[in-house]
PASEMAR-9641 format. One record per atom (N, C-alpha, C): residue in three letters; atom name; x, y, z. Coordinates in steps of 0.001 Angstrom, whole numbers, plus 524288, in hexadecimal, padded with zeros to 5 digits. Example, Ala and Ser with C-alpha at 12.3 -4.5 7.8 and 13.67 -1.06 7.14 Angstrom:
# PASEMAR-9641
site res:ALA; atom:N; x:83386; y:7E9C6; z:81E78
site res:ALA; atom:CA; x:8300C; y:7EE6C; z:81E78
site res:ALA; atom:C; x:83390; y:7F31C; z:81E78
site res:SER; atom:N; x:83232; y:7F736; z:81BA8
site res:SER; atom:CA; x:83566; y:7FBDC; z:81BE4
site res:SER; atom:C; x:83264; y:8001E; z:81EBE
# end
This chain:
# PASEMAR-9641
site res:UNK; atom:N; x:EEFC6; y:3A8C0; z:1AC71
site res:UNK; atom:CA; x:EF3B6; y:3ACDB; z:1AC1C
site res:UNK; atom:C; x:EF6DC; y:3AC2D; z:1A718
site res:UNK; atom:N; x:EF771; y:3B0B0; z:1A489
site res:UNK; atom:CA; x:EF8F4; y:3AFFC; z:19FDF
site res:UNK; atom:C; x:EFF42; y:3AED6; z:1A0B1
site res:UNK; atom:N; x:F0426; y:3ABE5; z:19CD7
site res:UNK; atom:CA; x:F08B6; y:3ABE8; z:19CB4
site res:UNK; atom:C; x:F0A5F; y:3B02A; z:19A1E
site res:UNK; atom:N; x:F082F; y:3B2AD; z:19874
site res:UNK; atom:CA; x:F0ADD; y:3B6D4; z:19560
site res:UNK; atom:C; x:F0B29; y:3BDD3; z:197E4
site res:UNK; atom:N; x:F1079; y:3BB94; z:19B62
site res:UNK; atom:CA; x:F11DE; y:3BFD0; z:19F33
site res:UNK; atom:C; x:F1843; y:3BF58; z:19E95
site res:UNK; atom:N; x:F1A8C; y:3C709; z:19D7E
site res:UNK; atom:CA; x:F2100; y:3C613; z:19EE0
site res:UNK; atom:C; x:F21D5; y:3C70B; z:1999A
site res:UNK; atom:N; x:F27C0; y:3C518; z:1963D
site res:UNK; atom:CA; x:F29C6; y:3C51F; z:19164
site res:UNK; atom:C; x:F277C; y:3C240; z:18E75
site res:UNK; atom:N; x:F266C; y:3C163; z:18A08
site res:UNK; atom:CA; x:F250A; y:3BC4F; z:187EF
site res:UNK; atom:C; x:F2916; y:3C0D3; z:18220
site res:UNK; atom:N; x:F2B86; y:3BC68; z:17FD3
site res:UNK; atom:CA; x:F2EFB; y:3BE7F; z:17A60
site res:UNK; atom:C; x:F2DA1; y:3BAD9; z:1768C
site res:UNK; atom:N; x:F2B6D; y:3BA7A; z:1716A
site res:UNK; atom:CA; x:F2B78; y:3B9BE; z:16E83
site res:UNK; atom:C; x:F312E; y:3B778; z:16BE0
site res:UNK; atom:N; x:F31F2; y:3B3DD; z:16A60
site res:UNK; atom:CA; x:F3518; y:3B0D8; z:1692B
site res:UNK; atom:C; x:F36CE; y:3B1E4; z:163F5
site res:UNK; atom:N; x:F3B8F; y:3B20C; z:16193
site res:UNK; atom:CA; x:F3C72; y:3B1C3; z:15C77
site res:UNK; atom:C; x:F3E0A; y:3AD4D; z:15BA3
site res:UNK; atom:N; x:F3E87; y:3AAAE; z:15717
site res:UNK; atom:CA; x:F3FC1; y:3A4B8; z:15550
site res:UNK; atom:C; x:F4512; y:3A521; z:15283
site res:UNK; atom:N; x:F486D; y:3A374; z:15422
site res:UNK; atom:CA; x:F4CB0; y:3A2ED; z:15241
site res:UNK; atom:C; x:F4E46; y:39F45; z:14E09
site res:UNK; atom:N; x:F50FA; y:39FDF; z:14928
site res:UNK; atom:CA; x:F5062; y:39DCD; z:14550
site res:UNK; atom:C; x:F56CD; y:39C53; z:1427A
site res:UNK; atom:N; x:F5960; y:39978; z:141E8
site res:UNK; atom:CA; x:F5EA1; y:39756; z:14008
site res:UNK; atom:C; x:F5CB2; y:3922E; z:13A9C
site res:UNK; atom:N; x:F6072; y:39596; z:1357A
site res:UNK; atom:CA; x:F5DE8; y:393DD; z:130C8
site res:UNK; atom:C; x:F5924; y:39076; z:12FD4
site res:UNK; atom:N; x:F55C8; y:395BD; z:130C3
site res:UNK; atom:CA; x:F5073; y:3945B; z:130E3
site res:UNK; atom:C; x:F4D86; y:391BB; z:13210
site res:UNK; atom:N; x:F506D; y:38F73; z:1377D
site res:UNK; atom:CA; x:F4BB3; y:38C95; z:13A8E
site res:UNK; atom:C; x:F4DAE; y:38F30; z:140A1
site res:UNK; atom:N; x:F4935; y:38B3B; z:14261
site res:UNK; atom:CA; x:F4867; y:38F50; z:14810
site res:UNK; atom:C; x:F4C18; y:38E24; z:14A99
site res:UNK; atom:N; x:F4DCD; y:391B1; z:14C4A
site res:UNK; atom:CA; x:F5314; y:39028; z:1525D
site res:UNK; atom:C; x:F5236; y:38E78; z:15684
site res:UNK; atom:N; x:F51C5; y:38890; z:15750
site res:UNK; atom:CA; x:F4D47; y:387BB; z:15CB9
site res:UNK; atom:C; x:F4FC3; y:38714; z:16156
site res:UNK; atom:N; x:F55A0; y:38614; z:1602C
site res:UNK; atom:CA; x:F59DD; y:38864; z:16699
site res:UNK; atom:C; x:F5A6E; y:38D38; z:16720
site res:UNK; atom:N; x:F59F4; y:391F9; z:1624F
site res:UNK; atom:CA; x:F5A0A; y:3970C; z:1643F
site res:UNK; atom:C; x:F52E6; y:39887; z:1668E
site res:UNK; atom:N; x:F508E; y:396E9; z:16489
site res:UNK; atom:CA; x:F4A15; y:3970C; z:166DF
site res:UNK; atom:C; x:F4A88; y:39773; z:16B99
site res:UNK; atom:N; x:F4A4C; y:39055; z:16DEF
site res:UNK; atom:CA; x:F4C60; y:39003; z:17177
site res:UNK; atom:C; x:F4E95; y:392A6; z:17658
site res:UNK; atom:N; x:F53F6; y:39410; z:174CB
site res:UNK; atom:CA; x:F5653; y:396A7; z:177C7
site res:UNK; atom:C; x:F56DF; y:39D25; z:17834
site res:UNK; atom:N; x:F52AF; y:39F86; z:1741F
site res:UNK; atom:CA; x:F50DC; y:3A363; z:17425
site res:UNK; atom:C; x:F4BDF; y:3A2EF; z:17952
site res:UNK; atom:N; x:F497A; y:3A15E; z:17858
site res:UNK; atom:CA; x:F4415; y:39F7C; z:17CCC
site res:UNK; atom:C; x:F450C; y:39F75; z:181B0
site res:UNK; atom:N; x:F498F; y:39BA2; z:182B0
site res:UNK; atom:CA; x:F4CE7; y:39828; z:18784
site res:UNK; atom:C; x:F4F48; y:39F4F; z:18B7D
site res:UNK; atom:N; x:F537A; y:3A139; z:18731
site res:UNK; atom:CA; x:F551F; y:3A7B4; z:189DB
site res:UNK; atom:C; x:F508C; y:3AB34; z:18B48
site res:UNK; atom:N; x:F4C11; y:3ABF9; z:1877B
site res:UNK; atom:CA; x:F47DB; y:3AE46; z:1897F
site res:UNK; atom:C; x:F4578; y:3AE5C; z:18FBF
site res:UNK; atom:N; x:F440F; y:3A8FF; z:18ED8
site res:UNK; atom:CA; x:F412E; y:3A645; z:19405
site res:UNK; atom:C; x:F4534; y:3A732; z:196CF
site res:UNK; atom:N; x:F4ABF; y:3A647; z:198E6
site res:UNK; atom:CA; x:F4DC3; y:3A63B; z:19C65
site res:UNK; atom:C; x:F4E49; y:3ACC6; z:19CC9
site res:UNK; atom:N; x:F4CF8; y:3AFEB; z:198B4
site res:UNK; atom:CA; x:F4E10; y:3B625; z:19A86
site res:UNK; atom:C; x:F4930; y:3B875; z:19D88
site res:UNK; atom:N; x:F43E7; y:3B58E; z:19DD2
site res:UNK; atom:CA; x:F41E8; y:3B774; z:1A0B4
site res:UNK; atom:C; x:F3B2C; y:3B85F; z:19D94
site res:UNK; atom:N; x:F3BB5; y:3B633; z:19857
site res:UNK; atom:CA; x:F37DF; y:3B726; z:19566
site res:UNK; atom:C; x:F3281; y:3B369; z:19759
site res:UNK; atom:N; x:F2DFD; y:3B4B0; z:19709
site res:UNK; atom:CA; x:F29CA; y:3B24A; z:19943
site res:UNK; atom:C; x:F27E2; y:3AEBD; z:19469
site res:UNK; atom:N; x:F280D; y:3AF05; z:19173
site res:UNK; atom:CA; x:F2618; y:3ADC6; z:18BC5
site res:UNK; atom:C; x:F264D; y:3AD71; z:18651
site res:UNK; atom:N; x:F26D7; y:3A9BF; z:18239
site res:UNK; atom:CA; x:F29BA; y:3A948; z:17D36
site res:UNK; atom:C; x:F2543; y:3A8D7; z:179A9
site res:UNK; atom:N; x:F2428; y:3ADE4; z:1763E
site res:UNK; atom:CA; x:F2204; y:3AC65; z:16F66
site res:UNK; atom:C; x:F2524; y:3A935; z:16CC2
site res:UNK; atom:N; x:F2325; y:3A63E; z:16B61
site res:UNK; atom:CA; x:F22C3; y:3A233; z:16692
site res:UNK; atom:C; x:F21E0; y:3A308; z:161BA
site res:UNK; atom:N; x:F24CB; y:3A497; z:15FD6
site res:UNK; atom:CA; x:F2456; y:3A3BE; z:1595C
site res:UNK; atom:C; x:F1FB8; y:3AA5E; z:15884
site res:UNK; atom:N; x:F205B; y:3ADA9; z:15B12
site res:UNK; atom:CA; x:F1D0E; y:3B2A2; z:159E9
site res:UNK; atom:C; x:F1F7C; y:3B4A2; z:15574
site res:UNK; atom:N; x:F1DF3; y:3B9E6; z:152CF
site res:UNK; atom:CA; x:F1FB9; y:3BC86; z:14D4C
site res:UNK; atom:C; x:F258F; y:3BD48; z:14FAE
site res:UNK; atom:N; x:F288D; y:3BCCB; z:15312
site res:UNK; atom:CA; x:F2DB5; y:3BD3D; z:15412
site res:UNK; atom:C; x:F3149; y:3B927; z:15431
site res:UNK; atom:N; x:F2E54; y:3B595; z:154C4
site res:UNK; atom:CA; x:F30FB; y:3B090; z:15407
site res:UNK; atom:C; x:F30BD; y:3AE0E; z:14EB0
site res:UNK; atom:N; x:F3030; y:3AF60; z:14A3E
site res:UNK; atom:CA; x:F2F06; y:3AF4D; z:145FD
site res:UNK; atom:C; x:F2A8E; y:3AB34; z:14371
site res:UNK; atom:N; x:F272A; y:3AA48; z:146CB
site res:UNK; atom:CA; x:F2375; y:3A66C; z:145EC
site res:UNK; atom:C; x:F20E3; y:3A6DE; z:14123
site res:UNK; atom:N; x:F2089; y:3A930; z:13D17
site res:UNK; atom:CA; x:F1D8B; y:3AA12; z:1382F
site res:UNK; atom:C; x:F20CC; y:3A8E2; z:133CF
site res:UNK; atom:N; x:F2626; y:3A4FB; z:13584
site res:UNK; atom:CA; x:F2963; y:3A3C2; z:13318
site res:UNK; atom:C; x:F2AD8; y:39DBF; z:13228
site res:UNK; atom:N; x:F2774; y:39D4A; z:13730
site res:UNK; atom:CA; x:F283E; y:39723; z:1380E
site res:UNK; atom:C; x:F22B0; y:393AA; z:13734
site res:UNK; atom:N; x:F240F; y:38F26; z:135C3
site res:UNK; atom:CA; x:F1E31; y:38B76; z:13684
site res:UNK; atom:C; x:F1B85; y:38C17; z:13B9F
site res:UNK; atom:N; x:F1799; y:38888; z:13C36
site res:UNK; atom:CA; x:F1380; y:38843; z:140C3
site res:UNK; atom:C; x:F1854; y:3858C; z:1439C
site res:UNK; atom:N; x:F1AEA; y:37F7D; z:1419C
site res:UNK; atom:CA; x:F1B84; y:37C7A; z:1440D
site res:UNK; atom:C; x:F213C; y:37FBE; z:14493
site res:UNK; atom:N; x:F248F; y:3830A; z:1433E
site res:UNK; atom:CA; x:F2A45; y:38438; z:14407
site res:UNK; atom:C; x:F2823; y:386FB; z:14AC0
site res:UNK; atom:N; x:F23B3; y:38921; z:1491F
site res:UNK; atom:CA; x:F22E7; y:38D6B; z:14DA7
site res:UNK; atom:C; x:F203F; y:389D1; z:1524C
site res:UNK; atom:N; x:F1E44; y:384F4; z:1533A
site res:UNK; atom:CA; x:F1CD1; y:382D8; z:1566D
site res:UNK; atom:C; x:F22E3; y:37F2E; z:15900
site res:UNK; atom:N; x:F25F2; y:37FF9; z:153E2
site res:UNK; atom:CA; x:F2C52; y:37CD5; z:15710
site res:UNK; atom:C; x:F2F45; y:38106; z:15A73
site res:UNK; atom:N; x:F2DEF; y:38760; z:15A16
site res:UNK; atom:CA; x:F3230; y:38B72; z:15A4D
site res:UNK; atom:C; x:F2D90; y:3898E; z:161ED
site res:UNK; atom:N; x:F296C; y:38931; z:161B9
site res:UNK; atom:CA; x:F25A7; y:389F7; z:1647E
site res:UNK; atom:C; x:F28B7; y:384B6; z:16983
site res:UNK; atom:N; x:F26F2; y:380A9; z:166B3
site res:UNK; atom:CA; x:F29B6; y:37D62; z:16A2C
site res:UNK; atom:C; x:F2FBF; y:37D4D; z:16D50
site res:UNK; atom:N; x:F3311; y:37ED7; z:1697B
site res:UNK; atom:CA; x:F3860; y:381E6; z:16AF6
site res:UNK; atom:C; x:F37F4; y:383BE; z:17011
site res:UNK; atom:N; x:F35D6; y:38747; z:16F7D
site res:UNK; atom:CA; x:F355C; y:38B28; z:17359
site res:UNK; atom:C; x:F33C9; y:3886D; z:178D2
site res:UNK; atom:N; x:F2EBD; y:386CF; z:17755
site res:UNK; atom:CA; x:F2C8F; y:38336; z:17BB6
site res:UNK; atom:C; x:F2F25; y:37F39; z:17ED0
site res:UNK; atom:N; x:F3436; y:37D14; z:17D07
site res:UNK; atom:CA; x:F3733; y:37889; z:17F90
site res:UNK; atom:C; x:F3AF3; y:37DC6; z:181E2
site res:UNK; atom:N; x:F3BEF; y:38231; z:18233
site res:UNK; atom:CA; x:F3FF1; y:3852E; z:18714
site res:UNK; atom:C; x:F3A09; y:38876; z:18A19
site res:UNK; atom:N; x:F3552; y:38A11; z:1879B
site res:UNK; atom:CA; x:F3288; y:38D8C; z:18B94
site res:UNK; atom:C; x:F2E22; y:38A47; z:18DCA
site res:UNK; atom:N; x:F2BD7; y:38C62; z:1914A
site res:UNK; atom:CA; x:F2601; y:38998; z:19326
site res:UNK; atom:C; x:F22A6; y:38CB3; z:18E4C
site res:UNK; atom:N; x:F1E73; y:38849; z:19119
site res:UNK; atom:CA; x:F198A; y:38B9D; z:18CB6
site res:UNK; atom:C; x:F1874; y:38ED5; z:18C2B
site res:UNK; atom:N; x:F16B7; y:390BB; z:191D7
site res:UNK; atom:CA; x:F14A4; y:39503; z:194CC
site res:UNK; atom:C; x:F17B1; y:398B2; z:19265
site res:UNK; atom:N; x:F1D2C; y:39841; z:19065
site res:UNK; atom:CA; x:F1FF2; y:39E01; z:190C1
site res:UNK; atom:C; x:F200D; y:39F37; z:189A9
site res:UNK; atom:N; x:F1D85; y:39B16; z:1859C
site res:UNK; atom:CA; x:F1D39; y:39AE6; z:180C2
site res:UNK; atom:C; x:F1720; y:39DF2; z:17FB1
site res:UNK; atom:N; x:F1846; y:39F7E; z:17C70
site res:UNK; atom:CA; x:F130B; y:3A19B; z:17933
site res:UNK; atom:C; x:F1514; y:3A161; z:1727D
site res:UNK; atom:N; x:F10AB; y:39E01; z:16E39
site res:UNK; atom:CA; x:F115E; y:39E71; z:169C3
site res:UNK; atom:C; x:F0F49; y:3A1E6; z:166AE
site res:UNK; atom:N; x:F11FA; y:3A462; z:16204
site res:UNK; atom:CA; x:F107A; y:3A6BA; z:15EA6
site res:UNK; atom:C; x:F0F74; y:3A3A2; z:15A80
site res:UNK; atom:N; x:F0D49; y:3A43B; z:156D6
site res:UNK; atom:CA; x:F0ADC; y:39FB0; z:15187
site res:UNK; atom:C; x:F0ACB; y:3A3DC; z:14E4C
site res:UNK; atom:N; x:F0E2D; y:3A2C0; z:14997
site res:UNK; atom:CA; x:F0D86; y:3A6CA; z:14440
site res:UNK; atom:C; x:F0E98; y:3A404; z:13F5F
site res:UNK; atom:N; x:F0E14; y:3A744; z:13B9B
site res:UNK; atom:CA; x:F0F52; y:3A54D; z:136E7
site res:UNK; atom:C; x:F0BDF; y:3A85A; z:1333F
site res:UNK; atom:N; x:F0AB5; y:3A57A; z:12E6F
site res:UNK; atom:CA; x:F09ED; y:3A8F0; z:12A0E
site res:UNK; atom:C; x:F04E5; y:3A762; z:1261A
site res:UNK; atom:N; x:F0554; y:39FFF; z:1292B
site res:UNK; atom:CA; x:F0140; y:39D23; z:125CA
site res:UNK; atom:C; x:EFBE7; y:39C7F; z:12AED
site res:UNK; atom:N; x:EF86E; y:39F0F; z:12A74
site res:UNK; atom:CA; x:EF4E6; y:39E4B; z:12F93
site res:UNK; atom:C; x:EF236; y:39758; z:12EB9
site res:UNK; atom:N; x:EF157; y:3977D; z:12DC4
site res:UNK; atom:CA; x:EEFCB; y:38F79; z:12B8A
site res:UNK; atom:C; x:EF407; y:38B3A; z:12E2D
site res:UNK; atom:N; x:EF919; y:38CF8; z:12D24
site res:UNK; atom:CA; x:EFD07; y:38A95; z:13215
site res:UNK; atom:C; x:EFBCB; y:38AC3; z:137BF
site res:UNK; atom:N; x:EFC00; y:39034; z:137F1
site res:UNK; atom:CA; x:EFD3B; y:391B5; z:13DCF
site res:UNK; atom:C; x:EF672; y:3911B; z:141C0
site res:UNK; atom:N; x:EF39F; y:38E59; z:13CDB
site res:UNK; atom:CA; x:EEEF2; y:38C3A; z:14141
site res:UNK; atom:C; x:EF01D; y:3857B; z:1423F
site res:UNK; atom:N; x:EF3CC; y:3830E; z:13FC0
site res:UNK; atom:CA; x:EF3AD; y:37F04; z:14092
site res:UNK; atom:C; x:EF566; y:37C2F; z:1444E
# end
């Protein structure tokens, strides 16, 4: 049975002089899930992932993961250099 049933919202990445905001992440994620949301994108074209490294976007990734279950995460992978983003 698939998990992907209900809200799922795409996440934006919050950013304070130019690095990531990982208590507003966080607690962006944390209000979601408690409002009723089934499911969180990761780093999709809304979360500004084509802005960040592989590895910024595997920390925004983990973030997330220490307030949601797995089950309720799904990742997006972007960027600009394709040779990175297979590694």
């Amino acid at each position: 049975m698939s998990n992907f049933h209900g809200i799922w919202v795409a996440l934006v990445t919050p950013f304070h002089s130019d690095q990531v905001d990982f208590e507003a992440l966080q607690g962006l994620a944390k209000r979601l899930l408690n409002e009723g949301v089934r499911g969180l994108v990761v780093c999709g074209t809304t979360g500004e992932a084509a802005a960040m490294s592989k590895d910024d976007q595997v920390e925004v990734l983990d973030a997330v993961l220490e307030v949601a279950h797995p089950s309720q995460v799904t990742m997006g992978l972007s960027g600009n250099a394709l040779p990175q983003l297979g590694r």
